[in-house]
C-alpha positions in Angstrom: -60.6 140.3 -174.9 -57.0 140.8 -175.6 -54.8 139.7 -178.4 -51.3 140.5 -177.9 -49.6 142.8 -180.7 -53.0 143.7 -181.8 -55.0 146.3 -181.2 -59.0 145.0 -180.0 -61.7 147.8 -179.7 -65.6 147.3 -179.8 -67.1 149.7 -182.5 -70.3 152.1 -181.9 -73.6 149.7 -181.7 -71.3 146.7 -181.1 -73.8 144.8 -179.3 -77.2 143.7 -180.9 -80.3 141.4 -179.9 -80.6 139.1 -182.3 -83.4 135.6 -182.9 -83.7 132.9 -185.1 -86.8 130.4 -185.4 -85.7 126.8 -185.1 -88.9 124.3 -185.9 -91.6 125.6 -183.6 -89.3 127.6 -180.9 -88.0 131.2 -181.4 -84.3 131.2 -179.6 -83.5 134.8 -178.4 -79.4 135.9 -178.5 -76.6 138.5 -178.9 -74.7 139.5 -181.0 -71.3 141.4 -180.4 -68.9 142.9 -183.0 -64.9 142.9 -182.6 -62.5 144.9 -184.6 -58.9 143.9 -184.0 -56.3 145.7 -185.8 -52.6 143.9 -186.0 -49.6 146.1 -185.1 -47.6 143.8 -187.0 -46.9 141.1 -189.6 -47.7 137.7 -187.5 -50.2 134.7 -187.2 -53.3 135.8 -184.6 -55.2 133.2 -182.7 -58.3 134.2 -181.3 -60.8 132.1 -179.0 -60.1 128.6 -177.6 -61.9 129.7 -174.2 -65.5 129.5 -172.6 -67.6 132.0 -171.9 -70.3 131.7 -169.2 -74.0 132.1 -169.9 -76.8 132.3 -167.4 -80.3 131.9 -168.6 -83.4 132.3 -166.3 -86.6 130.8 -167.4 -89.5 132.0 -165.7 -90.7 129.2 -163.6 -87.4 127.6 -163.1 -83.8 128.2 -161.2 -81.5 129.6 -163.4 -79.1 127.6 -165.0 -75.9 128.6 -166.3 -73.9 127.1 -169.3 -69.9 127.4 -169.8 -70.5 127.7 -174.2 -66.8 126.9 -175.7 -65.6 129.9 -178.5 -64.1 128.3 -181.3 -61.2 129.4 -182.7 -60.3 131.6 -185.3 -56.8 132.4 -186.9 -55.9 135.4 -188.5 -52.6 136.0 -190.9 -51.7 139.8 -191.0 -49.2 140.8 -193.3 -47.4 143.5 -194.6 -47.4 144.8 -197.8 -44.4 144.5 -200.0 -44.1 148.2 -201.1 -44.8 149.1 -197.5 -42.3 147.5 -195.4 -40.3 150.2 -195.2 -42.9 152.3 -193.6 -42.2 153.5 -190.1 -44.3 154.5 -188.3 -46.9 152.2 -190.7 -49.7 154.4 -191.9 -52.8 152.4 -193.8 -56.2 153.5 -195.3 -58.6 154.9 -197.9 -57.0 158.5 -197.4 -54.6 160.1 -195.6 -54.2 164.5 -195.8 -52.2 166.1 -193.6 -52.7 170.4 -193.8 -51.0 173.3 -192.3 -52.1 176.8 -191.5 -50.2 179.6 -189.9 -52.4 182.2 -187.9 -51.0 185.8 -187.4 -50.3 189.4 -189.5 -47.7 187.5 -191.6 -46.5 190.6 -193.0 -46.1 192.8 -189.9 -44.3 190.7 -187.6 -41.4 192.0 -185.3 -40.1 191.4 -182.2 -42.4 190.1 -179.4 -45.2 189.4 -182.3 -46.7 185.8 -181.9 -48.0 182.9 -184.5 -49.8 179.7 -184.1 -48.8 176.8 -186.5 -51.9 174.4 -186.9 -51.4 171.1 -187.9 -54.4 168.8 -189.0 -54.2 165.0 -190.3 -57.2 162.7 -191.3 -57.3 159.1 -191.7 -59.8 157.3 -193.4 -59.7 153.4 -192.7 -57.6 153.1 -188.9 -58.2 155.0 -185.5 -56.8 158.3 -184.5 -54.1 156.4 -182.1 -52.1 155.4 -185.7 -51.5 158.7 -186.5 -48.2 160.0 -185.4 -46.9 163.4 -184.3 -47.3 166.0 -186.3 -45.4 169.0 -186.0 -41.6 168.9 -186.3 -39.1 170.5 -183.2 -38.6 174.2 -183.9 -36.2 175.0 -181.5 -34.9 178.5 -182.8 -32.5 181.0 -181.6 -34.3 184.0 -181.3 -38.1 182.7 -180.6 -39.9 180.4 -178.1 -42.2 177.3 -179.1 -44.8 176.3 -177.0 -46.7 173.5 -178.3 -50.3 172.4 -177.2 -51.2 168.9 -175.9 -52.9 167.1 -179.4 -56.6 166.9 -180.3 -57.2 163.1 -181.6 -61.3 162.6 -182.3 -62.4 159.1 -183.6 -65.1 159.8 -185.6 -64.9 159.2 -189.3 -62.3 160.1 -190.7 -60.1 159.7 -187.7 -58.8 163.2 -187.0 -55.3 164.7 -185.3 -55.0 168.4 -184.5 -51.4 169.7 -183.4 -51.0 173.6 -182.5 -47.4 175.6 -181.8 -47.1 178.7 -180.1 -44.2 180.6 -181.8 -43.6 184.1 -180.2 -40.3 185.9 -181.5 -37.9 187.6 -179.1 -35.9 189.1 -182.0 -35.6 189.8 -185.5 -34.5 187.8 -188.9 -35.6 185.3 -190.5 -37.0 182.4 -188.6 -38.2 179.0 -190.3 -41.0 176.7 -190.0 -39.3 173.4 -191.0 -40.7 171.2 -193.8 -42.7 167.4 -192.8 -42.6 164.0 -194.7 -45.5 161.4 -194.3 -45.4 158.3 -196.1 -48.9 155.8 -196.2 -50.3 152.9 -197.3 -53.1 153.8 -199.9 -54.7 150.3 -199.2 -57.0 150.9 -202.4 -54.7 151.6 -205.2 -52.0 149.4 -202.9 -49.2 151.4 -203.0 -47.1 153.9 -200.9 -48.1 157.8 -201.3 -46.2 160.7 -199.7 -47.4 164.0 -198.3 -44.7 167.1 -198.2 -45.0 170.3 -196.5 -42.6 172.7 -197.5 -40.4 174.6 -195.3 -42.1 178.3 -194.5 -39.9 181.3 -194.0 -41.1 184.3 -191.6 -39.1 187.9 -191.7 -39.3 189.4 -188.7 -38.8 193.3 -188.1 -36.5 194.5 -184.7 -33.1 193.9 -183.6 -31.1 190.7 -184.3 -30.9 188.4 -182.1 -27.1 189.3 -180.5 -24.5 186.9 -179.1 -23.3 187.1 -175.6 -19.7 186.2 -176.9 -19.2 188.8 -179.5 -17.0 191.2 -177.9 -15.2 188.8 -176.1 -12.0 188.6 -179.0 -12.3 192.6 -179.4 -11.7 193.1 -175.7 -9.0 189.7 -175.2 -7.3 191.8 -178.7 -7.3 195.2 -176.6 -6.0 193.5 -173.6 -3.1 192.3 -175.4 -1.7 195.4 -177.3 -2.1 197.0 -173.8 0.3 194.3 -172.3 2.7 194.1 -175.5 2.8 198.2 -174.8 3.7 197.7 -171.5 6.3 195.4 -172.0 7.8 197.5 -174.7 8.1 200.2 -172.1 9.9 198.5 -169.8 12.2 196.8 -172.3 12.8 200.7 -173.1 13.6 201.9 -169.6 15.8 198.7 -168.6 18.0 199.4 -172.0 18.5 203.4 -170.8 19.4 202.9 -167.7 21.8 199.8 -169.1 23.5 201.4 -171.7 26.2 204.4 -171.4 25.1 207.6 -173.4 
């Protein structure tokens, strides 16, 4: 079923046969498990409908049976310390790591890195777990970022990768990340930095198209001003007597 603003998913094993013994008859059933996870702070009815049943007992036509669901409201709300939170991330734990693959220490020009990123969440699904690299658009180098990995198993799991290959020297950085979570078990708001990362780079630096532009305009104008002065100079001999 669907609740709107909420998020409904049917765990592993969901469904399970199930009996109970009621005076001298043994009734046969199902069972089915819902999780539904509110995307925001609101009042959640569930149920109200019918569902339809059709039994067969041997012997006789089937028979089918429209069995009302009762209903069931839910109250989702938001923490106080973590309204602020956006986007909202909630659980037991929440880690967040970064590694940087490549010869850190021979890099030059044309020399590649891949930037990992890796989050897990312990208490929501891999779909609450936002993007986690930050842009690194760079003079001088070229980012090329991978579609991310999400697995649900426990805990929920994110894996980012970027490409960063280096079309000239310097230094390039690797920009730092924020996360903020709801630790729902101590109940407050916990923060995850990574710190910025520099990389030096061996080779040329990276040179701009428009640097010899006021060099050459500068040239071009003494050699006008000379010219003038010239003809200033010629005018004023021929126009004046010895």
């Amino acid at each position: 079923f669907e609740v709107p603003n909420a998020l409904v998913r049917l765990p592993p094993n969901s469904s399970r046969a199930t009996s109970e013994r009621i005076g001298r008859d043994t009734w046969a059933g199902v069972t089915r498990r819902y999780e539904v996870f509110p995307l925001l702070g609101a009042r959640f009815r569930l149920g109200g409908n019918s569902i339809q049943v059709t039994v067969a007992d041997p012997g006789n036509p089937a028979r089918s049976y429209d069995l009302a669901v009762p209903e069931l409201e839910l109250r989702a709300v938001v923490p106080p310390g973590a309204a602020g939170l956006d986007p909202f991330i909630a659980g037991t734990r929440f880690e967040v790591t970064r590694e940087i693959e490549g010869d850190l220490d021979t890099l030059e020009a044309g020399s590649a890195v891949v930037v990992s990123y890796t989050a897990e969440l312990v208490g929501l699904h891999a779909m609450f777990i936002p993007a986690l690299a930050p842009g690194m658009e760079q003079d001088g180098v070229s980012a090329y970022t991978e579609s991310p990995e999400v697995d649900d198993t426990s805990p929920a799991r994110r894996q980012e990768k970027v490409t960063l290959v280096f079309e000239a020297g310097g230094e390039f950085t690797i920009p730092p990340a924020r996360f903020e979570w709801w630790n729902t078990t101590t109940e407050s708001v916990e923060t995850i930095v990574l710190d910025a990362e520099t990389l030096s780079v061996a080779g040329p630096l990276l040179t701009d198209p428009d640097a010899g532009e006021p060099e050459t305009t500068s040239r071009r104008g003494w050699l006008v001003g000379a010219g003038l002065l010239a003809l200033a100079t010629l005018i004023a001999r021929t126009a004046v007597p010895r």
